[in-house]
N, CA, C and O atoms as CSV, one atom per row, in Angstrom:
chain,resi,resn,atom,element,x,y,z
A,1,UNK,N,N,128.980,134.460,98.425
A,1,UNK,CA,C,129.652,134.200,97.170
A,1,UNK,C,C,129.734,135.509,96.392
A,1,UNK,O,O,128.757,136.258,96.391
A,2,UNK,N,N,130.837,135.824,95.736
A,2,UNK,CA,C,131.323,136.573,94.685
A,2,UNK,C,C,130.152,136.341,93.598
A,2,UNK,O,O,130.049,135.296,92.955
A,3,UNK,N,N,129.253,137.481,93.467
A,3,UNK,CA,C,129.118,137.258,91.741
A,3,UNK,C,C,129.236,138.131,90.952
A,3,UNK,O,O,129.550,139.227,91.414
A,4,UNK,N,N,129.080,138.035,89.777
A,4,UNK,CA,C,129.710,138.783,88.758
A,4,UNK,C,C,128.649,139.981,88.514
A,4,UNK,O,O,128.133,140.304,87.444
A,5,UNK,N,N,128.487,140.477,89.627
A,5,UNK,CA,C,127.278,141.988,89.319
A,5,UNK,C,C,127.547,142.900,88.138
A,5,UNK,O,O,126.820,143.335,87.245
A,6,UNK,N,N,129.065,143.073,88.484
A,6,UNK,CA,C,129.064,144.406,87.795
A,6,UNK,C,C,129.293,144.220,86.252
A,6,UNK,O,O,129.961,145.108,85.723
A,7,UNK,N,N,128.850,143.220,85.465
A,7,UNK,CA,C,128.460,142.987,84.344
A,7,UNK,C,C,126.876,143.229,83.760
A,7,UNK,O,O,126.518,143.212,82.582
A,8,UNK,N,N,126.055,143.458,84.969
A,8,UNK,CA,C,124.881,143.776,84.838
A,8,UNK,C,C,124.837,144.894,84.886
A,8,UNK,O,O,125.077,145.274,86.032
A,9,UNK,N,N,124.548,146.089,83.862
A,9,UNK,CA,C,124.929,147.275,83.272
A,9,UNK,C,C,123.522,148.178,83.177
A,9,UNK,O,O,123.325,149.392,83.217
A,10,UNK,N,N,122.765,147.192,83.054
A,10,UNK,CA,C,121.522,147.729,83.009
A,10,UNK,C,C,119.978,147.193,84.114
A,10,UNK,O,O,119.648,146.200,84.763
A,11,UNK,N,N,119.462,148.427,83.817
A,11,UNK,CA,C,118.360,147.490,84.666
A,11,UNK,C,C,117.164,146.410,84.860
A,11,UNK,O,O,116.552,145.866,85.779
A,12,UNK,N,N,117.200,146.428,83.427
A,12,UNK,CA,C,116.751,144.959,82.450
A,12,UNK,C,C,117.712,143.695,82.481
A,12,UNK,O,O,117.280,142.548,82.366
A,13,UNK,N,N,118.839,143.959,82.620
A,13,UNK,CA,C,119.435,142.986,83.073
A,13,UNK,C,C,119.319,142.508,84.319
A,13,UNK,O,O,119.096,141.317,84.536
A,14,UNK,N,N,119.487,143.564,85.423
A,14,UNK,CA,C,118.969,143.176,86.792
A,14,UNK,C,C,117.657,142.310,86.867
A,14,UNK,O,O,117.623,141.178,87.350
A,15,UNK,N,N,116.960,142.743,86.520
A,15,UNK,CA,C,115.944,142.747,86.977
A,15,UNK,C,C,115.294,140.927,86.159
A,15,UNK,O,O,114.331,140.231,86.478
A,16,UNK,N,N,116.422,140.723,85.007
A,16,UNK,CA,C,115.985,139.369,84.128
A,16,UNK,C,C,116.397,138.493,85.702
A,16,UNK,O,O,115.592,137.710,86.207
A,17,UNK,N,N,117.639,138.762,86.269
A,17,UNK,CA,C,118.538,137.903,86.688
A,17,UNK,C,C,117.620,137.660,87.940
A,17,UNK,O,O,117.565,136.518,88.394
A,18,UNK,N,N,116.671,138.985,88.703
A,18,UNK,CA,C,115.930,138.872,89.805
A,18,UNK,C,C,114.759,138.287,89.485
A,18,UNK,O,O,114.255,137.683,90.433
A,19,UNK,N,N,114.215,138.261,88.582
A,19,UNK,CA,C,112.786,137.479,87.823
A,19,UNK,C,C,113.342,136.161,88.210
A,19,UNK,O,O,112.607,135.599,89.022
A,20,UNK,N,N,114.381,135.499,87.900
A,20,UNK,CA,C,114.945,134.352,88.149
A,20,UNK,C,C,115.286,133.897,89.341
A,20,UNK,O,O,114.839,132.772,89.567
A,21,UNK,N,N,116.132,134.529,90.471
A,21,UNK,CA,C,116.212,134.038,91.339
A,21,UNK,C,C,114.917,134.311,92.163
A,21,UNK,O,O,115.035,133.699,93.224
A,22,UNK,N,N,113.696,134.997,92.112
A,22,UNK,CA,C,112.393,134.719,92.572
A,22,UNK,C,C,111.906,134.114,92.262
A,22,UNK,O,O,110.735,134.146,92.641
A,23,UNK,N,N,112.287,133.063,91.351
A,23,UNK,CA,C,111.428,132.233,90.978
A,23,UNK,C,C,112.145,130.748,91.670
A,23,UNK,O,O,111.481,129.879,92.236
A,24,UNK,N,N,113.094,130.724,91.543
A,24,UNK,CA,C,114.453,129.972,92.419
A,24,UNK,C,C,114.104,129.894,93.866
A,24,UNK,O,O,114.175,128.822,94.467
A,25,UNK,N,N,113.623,131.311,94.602
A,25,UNK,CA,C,113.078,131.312,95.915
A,25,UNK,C,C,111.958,130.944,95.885
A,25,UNK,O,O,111.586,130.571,96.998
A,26,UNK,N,N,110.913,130.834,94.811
A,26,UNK,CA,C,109.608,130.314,95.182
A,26,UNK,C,C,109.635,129.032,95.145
A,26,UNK,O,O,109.077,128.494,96.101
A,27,UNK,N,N,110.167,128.238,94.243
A,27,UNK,CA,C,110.243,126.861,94.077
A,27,UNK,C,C,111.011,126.633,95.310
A,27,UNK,O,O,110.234,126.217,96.169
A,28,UNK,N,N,112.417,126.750,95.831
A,28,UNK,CA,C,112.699,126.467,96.882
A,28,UNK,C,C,111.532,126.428,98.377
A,28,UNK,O,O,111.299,125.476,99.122
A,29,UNK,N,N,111.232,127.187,98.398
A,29,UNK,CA,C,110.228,127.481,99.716
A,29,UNK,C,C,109.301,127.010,99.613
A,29,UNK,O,O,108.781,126.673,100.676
A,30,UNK,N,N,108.470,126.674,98.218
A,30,UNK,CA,C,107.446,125.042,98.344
A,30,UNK,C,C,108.072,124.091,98.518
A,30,UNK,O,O,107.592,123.207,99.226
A,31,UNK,N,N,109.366,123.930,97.935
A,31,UNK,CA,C,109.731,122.409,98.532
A,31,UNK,C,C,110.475,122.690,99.863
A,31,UNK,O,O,110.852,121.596,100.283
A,32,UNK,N,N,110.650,123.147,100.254
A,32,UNK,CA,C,111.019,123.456,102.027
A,32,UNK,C,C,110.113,123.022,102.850
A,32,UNK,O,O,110.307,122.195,103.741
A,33,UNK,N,N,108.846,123.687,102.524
A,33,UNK,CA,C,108.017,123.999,103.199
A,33,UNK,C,C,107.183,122.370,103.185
A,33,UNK,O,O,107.191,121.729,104.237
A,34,UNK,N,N,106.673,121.940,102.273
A,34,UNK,CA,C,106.687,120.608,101.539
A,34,UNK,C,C,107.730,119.571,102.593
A,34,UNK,O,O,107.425,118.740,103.448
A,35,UNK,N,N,108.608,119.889,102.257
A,35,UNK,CA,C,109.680,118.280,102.961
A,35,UNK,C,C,109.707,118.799,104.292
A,35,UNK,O,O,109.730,117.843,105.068
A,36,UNK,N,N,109.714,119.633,104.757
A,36,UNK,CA,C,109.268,120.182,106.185
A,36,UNK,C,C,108.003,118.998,106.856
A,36,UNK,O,O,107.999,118.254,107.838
A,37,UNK,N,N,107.128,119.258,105.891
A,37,UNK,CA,C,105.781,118.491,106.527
A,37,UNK,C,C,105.956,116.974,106.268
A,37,UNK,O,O,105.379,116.192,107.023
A,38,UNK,N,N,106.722,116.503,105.240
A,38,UNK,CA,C,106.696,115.218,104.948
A,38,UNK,C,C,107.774,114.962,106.170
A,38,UNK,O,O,107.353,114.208,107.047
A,39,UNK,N,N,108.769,115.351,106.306
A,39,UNK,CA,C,109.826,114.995,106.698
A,39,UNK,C,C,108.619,114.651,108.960
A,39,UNK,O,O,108.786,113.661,109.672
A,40,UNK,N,N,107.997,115.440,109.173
A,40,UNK,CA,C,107.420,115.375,110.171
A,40,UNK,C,C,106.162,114.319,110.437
A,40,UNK,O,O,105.827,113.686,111.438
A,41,UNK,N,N,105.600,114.417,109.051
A,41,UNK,CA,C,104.962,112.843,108.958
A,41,UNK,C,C,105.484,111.840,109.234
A,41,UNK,O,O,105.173,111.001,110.079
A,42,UNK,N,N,106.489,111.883,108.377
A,42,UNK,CA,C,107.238,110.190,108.060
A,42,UNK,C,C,107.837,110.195,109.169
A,42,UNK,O,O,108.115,109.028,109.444
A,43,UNK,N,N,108.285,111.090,110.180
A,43,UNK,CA,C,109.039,110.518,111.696
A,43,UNK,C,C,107.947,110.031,112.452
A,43,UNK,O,O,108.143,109.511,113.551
A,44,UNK,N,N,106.744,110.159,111.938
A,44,UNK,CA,C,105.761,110.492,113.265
A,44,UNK,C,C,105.511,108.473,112.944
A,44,UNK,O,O,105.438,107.468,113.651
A,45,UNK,N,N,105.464,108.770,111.600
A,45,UNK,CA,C,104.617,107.036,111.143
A,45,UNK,C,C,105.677,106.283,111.174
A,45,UNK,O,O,105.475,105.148,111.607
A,46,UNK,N,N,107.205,106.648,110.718
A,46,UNK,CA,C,107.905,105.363,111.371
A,46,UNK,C,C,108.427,105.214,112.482
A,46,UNK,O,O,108.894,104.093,112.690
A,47,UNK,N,N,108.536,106.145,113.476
A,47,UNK,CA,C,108.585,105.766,114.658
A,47,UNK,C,C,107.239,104.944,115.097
A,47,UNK,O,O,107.467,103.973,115.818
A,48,UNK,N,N,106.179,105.137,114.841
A,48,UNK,CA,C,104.633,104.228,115.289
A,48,UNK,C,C,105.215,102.913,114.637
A,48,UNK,O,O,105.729,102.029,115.321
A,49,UNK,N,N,105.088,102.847,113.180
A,49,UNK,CA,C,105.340,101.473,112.758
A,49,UNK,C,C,106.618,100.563,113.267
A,49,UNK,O,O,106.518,99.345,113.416
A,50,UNK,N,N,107.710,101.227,113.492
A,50,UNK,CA,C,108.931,100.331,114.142
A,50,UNK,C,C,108.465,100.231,115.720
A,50,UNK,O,O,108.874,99.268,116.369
A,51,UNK,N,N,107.630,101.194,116.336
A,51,UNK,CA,C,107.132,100.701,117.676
A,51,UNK,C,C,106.203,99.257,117.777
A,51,UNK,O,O,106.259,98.228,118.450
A,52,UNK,N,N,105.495,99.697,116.917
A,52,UNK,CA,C,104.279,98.194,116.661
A,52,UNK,C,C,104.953,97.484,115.872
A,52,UNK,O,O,104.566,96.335,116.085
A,53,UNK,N,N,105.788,97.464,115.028
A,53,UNK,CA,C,106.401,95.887,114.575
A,53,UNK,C,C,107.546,95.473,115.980
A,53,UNK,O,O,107.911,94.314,116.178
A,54,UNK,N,N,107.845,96.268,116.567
A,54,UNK,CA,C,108.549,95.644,117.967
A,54,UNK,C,C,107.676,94.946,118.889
A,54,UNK,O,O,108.118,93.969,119.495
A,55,UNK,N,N,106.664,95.280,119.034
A,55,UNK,CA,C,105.696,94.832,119.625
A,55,UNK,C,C,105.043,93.400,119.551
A,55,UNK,O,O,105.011,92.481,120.370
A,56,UNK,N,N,104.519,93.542,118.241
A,56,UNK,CA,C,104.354,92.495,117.969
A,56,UNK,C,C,105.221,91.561,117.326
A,56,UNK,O,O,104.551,90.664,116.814
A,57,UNK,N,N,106.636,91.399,117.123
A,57,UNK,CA,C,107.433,90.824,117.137
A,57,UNK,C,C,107.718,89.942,118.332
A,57,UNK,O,O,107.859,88.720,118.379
A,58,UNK,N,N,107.779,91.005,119.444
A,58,UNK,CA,C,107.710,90.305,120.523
A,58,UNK,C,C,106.911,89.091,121.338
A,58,UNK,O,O,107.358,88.119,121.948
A,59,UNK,N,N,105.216,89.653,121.044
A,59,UNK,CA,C,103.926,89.225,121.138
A,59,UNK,C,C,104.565,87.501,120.280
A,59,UNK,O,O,104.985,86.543,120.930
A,60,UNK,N,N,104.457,87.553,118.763
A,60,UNK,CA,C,104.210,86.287,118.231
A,60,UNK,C,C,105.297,85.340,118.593
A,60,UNK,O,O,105.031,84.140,118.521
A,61,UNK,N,N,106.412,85.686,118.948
A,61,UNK,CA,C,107.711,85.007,119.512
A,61,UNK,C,C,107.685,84.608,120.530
A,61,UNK,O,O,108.329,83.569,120.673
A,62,UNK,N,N,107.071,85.081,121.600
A,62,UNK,CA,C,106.365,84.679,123.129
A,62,UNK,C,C,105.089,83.713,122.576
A,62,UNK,O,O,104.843,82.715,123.253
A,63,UNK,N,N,104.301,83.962,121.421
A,63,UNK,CA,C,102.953,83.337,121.773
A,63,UNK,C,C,103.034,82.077,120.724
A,63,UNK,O,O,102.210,81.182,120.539
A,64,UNK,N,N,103.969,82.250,120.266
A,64,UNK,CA,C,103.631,81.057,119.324
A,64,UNK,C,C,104.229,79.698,120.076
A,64,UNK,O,O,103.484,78.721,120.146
A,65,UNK,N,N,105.255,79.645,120.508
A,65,UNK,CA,C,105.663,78.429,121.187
A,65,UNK,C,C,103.836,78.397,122.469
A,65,UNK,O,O,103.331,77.276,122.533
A,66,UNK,N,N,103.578,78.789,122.754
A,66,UNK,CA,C,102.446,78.622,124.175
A,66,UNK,C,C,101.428,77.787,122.807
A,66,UNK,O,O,101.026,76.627,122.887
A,67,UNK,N,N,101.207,78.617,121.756
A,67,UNK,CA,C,100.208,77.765,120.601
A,67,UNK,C,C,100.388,76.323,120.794
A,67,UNK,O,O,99.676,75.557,121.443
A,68,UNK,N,N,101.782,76.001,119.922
A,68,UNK,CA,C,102.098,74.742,119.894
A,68,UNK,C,C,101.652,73.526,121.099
A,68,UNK,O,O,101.225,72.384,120.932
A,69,UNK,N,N,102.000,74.433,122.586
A,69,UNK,CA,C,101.806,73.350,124.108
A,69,UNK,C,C,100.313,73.551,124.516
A,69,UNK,O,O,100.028,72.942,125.548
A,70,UNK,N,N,99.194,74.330,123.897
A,70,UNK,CA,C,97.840,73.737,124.255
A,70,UNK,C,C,97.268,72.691,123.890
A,70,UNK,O,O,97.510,72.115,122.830
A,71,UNK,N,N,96.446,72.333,124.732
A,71,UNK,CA,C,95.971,71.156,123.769
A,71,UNK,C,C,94.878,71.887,122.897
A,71,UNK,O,O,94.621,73.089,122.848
A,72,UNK,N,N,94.246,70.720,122.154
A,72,UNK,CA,C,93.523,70.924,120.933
A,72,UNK,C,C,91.952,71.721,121.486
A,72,UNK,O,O,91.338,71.362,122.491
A,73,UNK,N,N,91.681,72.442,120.897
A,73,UNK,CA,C,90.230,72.835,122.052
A,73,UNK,C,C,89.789,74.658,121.772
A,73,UNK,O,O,90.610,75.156,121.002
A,74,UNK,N,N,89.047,75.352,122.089
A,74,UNK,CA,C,88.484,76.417,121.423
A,74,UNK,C,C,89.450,77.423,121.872
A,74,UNK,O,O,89.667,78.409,121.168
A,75,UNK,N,N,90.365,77.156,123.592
A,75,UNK,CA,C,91.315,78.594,123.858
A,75,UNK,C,C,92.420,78.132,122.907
A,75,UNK,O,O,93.225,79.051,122.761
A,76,UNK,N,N,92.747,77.058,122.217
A,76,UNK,CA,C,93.888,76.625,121.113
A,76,UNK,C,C,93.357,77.194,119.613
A,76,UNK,O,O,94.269,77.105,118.790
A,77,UNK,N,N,92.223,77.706,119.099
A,77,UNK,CA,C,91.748,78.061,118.143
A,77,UNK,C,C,91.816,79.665,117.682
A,77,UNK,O,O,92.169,80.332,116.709
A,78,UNK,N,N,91.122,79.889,119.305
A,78,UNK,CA,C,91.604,81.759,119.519
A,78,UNK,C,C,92.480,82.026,119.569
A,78,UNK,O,O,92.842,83.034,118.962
A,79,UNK,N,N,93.368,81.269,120.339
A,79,UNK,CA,C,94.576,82.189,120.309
A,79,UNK,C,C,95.675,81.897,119.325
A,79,UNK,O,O,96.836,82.302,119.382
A,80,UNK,N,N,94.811,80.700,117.904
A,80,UNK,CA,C,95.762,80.848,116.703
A,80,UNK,C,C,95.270,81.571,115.827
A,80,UNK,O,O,95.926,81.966,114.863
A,81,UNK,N,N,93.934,81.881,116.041
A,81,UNK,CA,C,92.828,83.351,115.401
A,81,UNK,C,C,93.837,84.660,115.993
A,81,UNK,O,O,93.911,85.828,115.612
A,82,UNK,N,N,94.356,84.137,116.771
A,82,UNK,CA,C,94.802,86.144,117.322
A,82,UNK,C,C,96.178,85.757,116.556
A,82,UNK,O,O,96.481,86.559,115.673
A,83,UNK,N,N,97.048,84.682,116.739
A,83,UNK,CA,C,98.160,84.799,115.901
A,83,UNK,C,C,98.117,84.974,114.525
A,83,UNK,O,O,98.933,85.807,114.130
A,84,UNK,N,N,97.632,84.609,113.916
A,84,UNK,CA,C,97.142,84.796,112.212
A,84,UNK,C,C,96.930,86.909,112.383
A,84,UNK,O,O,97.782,87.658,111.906
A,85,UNK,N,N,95.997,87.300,112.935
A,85,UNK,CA,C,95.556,88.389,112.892
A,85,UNK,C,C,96.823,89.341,112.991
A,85,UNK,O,O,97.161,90.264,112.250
A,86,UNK,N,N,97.602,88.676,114.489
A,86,UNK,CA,C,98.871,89.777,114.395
A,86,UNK,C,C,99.839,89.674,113.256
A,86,UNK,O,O,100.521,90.630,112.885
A,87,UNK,N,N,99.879,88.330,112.646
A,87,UNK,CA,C,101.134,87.730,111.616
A,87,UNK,C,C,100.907,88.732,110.161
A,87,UNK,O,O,101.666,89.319,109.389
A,88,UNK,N,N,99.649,88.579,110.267
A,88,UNK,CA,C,99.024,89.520,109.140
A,88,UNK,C,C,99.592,91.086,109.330
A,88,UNK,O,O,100.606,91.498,108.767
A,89,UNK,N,N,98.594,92.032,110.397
A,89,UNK,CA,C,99.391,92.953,110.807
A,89,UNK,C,C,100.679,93.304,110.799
A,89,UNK,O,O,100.970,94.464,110.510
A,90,UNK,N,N,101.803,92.245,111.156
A,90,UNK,CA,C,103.264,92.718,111.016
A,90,UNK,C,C,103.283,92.649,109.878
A,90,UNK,O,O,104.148,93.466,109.563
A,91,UNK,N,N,102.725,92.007,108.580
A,91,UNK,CA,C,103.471,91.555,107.113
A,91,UNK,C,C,102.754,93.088,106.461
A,91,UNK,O,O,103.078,93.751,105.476
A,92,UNK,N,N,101.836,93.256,107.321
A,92,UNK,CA,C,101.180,94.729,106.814
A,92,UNK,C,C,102.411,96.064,106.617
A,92,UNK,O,O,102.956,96.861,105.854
A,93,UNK,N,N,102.289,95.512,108.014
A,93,UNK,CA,C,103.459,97.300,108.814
A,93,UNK,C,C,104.693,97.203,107.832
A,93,UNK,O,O,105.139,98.185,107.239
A,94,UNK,N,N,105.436,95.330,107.666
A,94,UNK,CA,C,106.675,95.175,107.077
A,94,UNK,C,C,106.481,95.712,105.683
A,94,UNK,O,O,107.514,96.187,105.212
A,95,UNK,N,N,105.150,95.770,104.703
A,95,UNK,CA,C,104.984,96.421,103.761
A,95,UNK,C,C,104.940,97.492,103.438
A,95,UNK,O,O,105.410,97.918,102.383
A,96,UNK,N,N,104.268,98.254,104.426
A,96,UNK,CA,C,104.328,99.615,104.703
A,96,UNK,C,C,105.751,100.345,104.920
A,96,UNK,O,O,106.218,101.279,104.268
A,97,UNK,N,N,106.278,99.695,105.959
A,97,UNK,CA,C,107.526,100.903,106.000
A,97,UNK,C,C,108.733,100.806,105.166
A,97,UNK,O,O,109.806,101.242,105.583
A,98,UNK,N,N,108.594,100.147,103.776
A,98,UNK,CA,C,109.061,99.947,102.790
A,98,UNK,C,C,109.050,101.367,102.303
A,98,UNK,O,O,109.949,102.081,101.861
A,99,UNK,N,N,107.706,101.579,102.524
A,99,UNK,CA,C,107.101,103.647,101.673
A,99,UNK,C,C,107.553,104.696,102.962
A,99,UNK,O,O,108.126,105.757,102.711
A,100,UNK,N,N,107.315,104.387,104.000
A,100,UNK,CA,C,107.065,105.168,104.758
A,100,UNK,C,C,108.219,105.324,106.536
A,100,UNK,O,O,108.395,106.111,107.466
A,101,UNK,N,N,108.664,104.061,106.077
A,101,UNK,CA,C,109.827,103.441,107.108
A,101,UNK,C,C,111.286,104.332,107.362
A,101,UNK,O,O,111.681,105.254,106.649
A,102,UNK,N,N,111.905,103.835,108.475
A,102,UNK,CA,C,113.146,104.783,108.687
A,102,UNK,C,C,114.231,105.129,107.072
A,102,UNK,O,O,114.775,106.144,106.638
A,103,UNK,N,N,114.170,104.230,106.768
A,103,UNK,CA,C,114.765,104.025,105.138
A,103,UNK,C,C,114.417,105.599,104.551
A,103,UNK,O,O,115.203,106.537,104.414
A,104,UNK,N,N,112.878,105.538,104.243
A,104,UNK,CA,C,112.184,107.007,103.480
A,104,UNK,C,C,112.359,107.876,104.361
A,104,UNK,O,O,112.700,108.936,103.838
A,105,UNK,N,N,112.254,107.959,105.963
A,105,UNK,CA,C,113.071,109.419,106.556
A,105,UNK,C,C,114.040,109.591,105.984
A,105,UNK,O,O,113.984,110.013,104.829
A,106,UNK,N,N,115.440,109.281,106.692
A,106,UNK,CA,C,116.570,109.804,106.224
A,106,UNK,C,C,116.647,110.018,104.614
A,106,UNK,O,O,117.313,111.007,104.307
A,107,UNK,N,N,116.217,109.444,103.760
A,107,UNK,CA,C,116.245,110.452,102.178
A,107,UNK,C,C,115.299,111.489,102.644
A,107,UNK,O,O,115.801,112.593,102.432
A,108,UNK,N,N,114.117,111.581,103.200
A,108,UNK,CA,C,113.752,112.961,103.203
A,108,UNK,C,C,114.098,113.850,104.237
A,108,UNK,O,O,113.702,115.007,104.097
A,109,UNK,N,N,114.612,113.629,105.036
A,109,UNK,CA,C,115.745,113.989,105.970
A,109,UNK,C,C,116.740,114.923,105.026
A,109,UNK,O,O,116.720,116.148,105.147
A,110,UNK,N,N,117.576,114.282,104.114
A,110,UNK,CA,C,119.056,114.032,103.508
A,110,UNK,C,C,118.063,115.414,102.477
A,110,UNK,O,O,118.424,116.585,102.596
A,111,UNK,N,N,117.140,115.133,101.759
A,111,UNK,CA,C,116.574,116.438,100.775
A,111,UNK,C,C,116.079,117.960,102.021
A,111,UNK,O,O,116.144,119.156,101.735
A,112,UNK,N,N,115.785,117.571,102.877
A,112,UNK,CA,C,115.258,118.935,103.643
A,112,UNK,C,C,116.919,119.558,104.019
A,112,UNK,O,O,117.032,120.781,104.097
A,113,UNK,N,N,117.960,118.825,104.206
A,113,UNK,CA,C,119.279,119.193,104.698
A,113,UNK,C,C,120.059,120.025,103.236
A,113,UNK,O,O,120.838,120.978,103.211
A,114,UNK,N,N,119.614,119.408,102.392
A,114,UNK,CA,C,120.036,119.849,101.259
A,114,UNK,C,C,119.295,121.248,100.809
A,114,UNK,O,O,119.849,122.106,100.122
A,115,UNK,N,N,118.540,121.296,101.089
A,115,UNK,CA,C,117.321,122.834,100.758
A,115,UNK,C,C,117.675,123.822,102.072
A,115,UNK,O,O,117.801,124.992,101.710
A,116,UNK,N,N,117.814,123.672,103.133
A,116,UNK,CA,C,118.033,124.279,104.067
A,116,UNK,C,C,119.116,125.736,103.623
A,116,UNK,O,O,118.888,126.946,103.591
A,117,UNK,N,N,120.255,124.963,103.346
A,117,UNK,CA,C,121.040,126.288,103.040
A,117,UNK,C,C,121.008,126.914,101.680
A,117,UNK,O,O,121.794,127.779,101.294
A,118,UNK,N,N,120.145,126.457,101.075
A,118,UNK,CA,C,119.972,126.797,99.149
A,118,UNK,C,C,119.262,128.250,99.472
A,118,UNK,O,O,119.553,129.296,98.891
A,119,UNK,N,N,118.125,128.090,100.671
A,119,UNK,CA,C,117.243,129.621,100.702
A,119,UNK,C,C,118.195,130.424,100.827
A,119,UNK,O,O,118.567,131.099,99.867
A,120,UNK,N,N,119.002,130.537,102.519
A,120,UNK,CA,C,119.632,131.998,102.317
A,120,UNK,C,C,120.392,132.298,101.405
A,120,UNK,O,O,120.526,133.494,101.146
A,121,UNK,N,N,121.143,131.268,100.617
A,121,UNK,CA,C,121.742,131.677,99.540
A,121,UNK,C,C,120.989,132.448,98.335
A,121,UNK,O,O,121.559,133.405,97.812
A,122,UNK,N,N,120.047,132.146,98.009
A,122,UNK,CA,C,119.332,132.885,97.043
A,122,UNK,C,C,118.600,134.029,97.353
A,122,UNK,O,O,118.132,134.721,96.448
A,123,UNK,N,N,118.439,134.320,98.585
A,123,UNK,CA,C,117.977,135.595,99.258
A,123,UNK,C,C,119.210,136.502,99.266
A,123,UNK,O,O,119.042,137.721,99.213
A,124,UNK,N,N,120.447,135.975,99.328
A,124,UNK,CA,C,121.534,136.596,99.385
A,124,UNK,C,C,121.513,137.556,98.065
A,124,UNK,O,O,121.475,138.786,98.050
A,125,UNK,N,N,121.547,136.727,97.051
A,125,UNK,CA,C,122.060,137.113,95.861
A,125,UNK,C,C,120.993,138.192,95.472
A,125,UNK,O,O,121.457,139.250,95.046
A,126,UNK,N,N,119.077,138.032,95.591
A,126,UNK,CA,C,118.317,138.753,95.355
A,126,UNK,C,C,118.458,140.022,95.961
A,126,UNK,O,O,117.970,140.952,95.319
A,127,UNK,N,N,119.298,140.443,97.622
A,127,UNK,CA,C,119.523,141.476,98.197
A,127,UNK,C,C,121.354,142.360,97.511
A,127,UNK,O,O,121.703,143.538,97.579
A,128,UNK,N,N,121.949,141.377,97.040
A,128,UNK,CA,C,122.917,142.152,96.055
A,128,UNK,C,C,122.538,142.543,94.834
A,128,UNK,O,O,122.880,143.613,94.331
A,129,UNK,N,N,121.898,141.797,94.358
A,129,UNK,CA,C,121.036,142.192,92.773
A,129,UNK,C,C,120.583,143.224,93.326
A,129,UNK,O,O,121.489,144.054,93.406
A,130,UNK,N,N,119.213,143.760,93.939
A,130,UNK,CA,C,118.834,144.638,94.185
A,130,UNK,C,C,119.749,145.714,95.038
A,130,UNK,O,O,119.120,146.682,95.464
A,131,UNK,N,N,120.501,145.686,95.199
A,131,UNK,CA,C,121.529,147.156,95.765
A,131,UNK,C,C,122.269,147.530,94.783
A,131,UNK,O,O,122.213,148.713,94.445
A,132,UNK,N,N,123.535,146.205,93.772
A,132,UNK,CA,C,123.477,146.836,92.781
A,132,UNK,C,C,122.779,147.554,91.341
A,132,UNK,O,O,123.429,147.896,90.353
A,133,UNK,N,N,121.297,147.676,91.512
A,133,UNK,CA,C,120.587,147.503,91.001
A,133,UNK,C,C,120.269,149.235,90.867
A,133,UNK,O,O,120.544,150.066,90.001
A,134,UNK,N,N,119.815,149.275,91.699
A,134,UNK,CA,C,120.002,150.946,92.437
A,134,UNK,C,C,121.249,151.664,92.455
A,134,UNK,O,O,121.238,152.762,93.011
A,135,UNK,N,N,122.358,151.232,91.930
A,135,UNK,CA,C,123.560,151.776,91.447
A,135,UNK,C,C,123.715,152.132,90.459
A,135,UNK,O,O,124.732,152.796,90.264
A,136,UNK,N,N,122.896,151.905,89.467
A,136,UNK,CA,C,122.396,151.933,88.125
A,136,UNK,C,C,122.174,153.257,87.816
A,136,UNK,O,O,121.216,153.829,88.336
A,137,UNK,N,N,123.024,153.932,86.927
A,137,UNK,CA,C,122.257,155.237,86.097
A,137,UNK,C,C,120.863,155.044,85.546
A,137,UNK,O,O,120.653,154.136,84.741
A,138,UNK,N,N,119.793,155.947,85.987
A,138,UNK,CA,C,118.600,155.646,85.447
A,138,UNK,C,C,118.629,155.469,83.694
A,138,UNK,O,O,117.596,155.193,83.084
């Protein structure tokens, strides 16, 4: 991008405008660096959680009709003790990836895509500031 350097006349001016965009690059590069790591979490946990709510989706949909055709008796008790336990578990995970689910990737996806090209741009401008900068009559 074109900017308007050669209005910066002095080297107090430069140097206001470079105070600024270093500060522009520091905030950028914590949050880079930041949605970098989130963005690698949250793939890691909703790929796990959409694996195990497939799972056991599967599990209680297979096991619950077999519930219903036992008869009454202690393997009919356990294995509505293990259905309760998983039913629980999925309403867990289904709560969870509300925060943490494919949904919250792609926005932090969509913010790391958005920061990506903001750095070299502001590195840009800090390496023209500083050349015209040095053009400067002392």
């Amino acid at each position: 991008m074109a900017y308007s350097l050669s209005l910066l006349t002095t080297y107090a001016q430069c140097d206001a405008v470079l105070a600024a965009a270093n500060k522009k690059l520091g905030t950028l590069s914590f949050r880079d660096t930041t949605t970098d790591r989130s963005v690698g979490n949250t793939t890691e946990t909703a790929t796990s959680i959409s694996n195990e709510l497939s799972s056991l989706n599967t599990y209680l949909t297979a096991m619950a009709p077999a519930l219903a055709s036992l008869p009454a008796g202690r393997e009919r008790d356990e294995l509505g003790d293990e259905l309760r336990i998983k039913t629980d578990r999925r309403d867990a995970l289904l709560s969870r990836q509300r925060r943490v689910g494919p949904e919250k990737l792609v926005e932090r996806e969509l913010e790391q895509a958005l920061l990506t090209p903001q750095l070299p741009l502001v590195q840009d401008l800090i390496a023209q500031i500083t050349a015209h900068r040095a053009t400067l009559a002392g």
